[in-house]
C-alpha positions as CSV (number, residue, x, y, z in Angstrom):
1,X,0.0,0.0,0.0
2,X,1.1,3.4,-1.1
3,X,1.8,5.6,2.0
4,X,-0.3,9.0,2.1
5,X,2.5,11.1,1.4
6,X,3.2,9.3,-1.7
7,X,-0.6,9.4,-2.8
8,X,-0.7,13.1,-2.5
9,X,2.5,14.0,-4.0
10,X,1.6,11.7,-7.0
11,X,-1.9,13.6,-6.9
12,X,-0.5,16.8,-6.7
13,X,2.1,16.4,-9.5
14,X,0.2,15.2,-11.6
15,X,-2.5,18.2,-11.6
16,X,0.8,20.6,-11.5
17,X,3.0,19.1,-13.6
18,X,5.1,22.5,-13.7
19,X,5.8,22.4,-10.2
20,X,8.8,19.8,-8.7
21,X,8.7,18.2,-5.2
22,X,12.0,16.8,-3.9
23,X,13.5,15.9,-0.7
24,X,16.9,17.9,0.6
25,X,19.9,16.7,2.3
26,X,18.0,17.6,5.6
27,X,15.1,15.7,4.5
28,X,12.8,18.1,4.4
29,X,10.6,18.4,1.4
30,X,9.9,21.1,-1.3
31,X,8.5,22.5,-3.7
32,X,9.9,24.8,-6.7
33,X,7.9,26.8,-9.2
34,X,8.7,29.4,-12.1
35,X,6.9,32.4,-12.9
36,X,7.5,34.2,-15.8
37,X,7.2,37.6,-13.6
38,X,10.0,39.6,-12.0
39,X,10.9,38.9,-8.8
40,X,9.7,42.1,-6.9
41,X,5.8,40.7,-8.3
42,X,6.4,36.9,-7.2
43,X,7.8,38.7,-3.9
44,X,4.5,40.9,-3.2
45,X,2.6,38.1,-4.4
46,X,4.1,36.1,-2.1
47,X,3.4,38.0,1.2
48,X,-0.8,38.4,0.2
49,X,-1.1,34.5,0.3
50,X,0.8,34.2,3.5
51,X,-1.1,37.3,5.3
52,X,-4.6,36.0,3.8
53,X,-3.3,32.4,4.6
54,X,-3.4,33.2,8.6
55,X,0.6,33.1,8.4
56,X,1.6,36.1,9.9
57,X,5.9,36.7,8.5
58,X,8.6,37.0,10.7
59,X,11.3,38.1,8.8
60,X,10.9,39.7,4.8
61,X,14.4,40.0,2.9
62,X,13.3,41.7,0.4
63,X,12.8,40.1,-3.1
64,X,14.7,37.1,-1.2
65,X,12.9,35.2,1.8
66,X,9.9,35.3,3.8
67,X,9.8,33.0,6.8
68,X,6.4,33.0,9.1
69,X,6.9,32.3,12.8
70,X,7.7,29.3,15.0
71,X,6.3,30.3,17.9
72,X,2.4,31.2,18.5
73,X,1.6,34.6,20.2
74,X,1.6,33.0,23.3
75,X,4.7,31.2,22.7
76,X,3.2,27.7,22.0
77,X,4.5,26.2,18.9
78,X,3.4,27.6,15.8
79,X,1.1,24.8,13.9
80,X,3.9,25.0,11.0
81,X,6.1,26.8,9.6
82,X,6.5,28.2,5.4
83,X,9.4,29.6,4.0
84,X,9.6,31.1,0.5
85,X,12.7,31.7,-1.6
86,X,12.7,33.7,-4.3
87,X,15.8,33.3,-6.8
88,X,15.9,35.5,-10.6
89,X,15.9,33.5,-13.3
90,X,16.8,35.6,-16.2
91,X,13.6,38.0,-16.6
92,X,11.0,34.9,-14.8
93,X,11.8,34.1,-11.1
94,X,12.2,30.6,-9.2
95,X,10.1,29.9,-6.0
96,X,11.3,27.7,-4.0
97,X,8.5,26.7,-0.8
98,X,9.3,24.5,1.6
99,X,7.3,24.3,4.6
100,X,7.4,22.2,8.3
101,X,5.3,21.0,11.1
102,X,7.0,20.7,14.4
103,X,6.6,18.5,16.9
104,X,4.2,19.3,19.5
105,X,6.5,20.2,21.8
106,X,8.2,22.2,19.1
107,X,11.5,20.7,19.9
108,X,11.7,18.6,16.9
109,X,10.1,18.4,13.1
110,X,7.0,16.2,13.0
111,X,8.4,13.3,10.1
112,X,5.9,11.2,10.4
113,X,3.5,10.2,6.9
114,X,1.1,12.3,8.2
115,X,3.1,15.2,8.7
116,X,4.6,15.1,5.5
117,X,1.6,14.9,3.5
118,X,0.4,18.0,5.9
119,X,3.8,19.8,4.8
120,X,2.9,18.5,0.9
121,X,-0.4,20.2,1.0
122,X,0.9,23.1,2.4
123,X,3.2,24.0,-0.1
124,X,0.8,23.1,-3.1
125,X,-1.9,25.5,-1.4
126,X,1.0,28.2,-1.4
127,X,1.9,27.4,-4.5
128,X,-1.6,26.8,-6.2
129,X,-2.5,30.3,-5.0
130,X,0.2,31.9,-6.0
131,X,0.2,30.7,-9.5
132,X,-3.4,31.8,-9.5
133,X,-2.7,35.6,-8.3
134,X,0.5,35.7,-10.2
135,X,-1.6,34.8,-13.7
136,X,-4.1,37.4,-13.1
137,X,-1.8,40.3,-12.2
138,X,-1.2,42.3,-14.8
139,X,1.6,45.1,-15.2
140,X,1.4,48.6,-14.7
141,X,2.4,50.7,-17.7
142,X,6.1,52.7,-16.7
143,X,5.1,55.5,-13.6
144,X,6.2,58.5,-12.8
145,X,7.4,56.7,-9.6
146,X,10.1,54.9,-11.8
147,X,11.6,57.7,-13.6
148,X,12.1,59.0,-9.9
149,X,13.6,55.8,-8.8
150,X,16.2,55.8,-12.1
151,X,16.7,59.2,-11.3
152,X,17.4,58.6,-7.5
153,X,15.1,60.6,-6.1
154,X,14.7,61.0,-2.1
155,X,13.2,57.8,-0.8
156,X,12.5,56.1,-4.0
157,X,15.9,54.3,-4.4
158,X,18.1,52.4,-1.7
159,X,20.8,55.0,-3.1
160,X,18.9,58.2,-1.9
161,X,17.0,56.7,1.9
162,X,15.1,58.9,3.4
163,X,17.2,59.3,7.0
164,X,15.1,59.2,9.9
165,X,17.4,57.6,12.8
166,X,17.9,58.8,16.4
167,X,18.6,55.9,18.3
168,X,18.6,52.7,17.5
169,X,15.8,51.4,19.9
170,X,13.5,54.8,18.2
171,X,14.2,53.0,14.3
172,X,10.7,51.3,14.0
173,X,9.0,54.3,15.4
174,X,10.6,57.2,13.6
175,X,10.0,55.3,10.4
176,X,6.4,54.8,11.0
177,X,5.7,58.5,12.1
178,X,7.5,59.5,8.7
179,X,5.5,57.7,7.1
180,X,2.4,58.6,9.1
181,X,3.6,62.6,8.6
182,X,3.6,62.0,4.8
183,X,0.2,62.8,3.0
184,X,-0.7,62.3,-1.0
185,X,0.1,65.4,-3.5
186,X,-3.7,66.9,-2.4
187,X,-3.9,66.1,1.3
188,X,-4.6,62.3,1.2
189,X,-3.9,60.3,3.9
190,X,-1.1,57.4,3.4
191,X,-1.4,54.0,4.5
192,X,1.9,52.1,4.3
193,X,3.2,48.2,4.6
194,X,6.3,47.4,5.5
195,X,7.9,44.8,2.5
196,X,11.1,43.8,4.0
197,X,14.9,45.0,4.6
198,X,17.7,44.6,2.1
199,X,20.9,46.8,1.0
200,X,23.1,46.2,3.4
201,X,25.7,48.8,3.9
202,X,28.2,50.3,7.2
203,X,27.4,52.4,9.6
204,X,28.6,52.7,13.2
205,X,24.8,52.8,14.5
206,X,24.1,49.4,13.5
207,X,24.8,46.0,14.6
208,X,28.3,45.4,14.7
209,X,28.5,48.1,12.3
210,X,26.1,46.8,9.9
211,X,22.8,48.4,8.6
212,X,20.1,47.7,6.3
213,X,17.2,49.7,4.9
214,X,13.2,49.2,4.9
215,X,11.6,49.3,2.4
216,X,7.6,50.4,2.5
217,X,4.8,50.4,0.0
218,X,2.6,53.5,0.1
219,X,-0.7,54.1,-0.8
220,X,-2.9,57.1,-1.1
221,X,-6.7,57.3,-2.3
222,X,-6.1,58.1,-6.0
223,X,-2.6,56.2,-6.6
224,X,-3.0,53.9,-9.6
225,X,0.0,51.8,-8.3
226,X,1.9,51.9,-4.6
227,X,5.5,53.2,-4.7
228,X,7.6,51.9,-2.7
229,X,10.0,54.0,-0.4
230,X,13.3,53.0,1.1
231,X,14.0,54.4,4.7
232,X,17.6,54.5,7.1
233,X,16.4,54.0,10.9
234,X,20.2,54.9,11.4
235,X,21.3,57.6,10.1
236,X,20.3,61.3,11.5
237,X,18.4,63.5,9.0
238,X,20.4,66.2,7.5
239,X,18.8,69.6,7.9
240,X,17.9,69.4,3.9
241,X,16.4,66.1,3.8
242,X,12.8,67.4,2.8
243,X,10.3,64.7,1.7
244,X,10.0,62.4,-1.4
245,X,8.6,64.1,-4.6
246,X,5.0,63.4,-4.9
247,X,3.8,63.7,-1.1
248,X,3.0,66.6,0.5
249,X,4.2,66.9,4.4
250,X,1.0,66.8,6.9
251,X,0.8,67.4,10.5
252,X,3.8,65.4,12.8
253,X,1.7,62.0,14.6
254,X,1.4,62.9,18.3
């Protein structure tokens, strides 16, 4: 008799024949998929079926890794664990999805038949939905938000951050009451989602003298497509900063 893990991966391939399950060296079993879309869309895509998924994400490298939680809010074990990797492939973009289910003491990975065809599962729901979001997005035409990023304009490029740091401890904070300070070009309120850190670079503020920078989607009523702005929770504002092109500066968050 088949075991169920076998049954569902030979179900699952067979409806997806695009998509490859194999084992690693650790024994822990993926799945990889290839989207013909850049990697920053596979990326976004990406965090919407974890979020509407119920995983909340622990960690965003942006356009590389997302990771959800082990632990529960209340520190129990978190049910299981997804990872997604994201890897350019030319102009398409490799996703790789492997996923886990610890123990119930969470000391250990589950490896039992059932387990793995949970983990299985898993990954083809990830994967399944995001082949379905990824084949009904459809591409902006070129904005006015990248001719500012070519052009390494204030906040649209990691190049040109917008600074915002004080102390270290303050970084999430000041970023978010930027953000919360910044208003559309006729008054509209912003509302803002962090996408993850990347671009590493020295400073002596950081962690062993390493920084990296956030970058955040923003959206206002009337914005036919986010833009996404870079910030530096490190590095003091210089008198001229200003703000991004675009925005309009409202009223500082109390």
């Amino acid at each position: 008799m088949r075991s169920p893990w076998i049954a569902a991966a030979a179900a699952v391939l067979a409806l997806a024949p695009a998509v490859h399950a194999q084992r690693s060296e650790q024994g822990l079993v993926a799945m990889t998929t290839t989207t013909r879309h850049p990697v920053r869309v596979a990326y976004r895509t990406g965090i919407d079926v974890l979020l509407r998924g119920g995983w909340p994400i622990s960690m965003m490298s942006l356009d590389q890794v997302l990771i959800t939680p082990s632990q529960r809010a209340d520190g129990r074990p978190a049910g299981s664990v997804v990872r997604l990797e994201f890897e350019r492939k030319g102009s398409a973009t490799q996703v790789v999805v492997t996923a886990v289910v610890p123990d119930p003491n969470g000391r250990d990975l589950c490896r039992t038949d059932r387990c793995e065809t949970q983990v299985l599962l898993i990954e083809a729901m990830v994967v399944a939905k995001m082949d379905t979001a990824l084949a009904r997005y459809r591409p902006p035409g070129r904005t006015r938000a990248d001719s500012l990023a070519a052009a390494r304009a204030l906040g649209y490029a990691p190049e040109n951050p917008i600074r915002v740091g004080t102390t270290l401890e303050d970084g999430d904070r000041n970023q978010h009451r930027y953000l919360e300070m910044l208003r559309g070009p006729r008054g509209q309120a912003v509302a803002y989602m962090r996408l993850g850190s990347c671009c590493e670079f020295r400073t002596p503020r950081g962690h062993e003298g390493t920084g990296l920078l956030d970058a955040y989607e923003v959206r206002y009523p009337g914005l036919a497509s986010p833009i996404v702005l870079y910030l530096d929770l490190y590095t003091p504002a210089p008198p001229t900063q200003g703000i991004p092109p675009g925005f309009t500066r409202g009223p500082a968050p109390q």
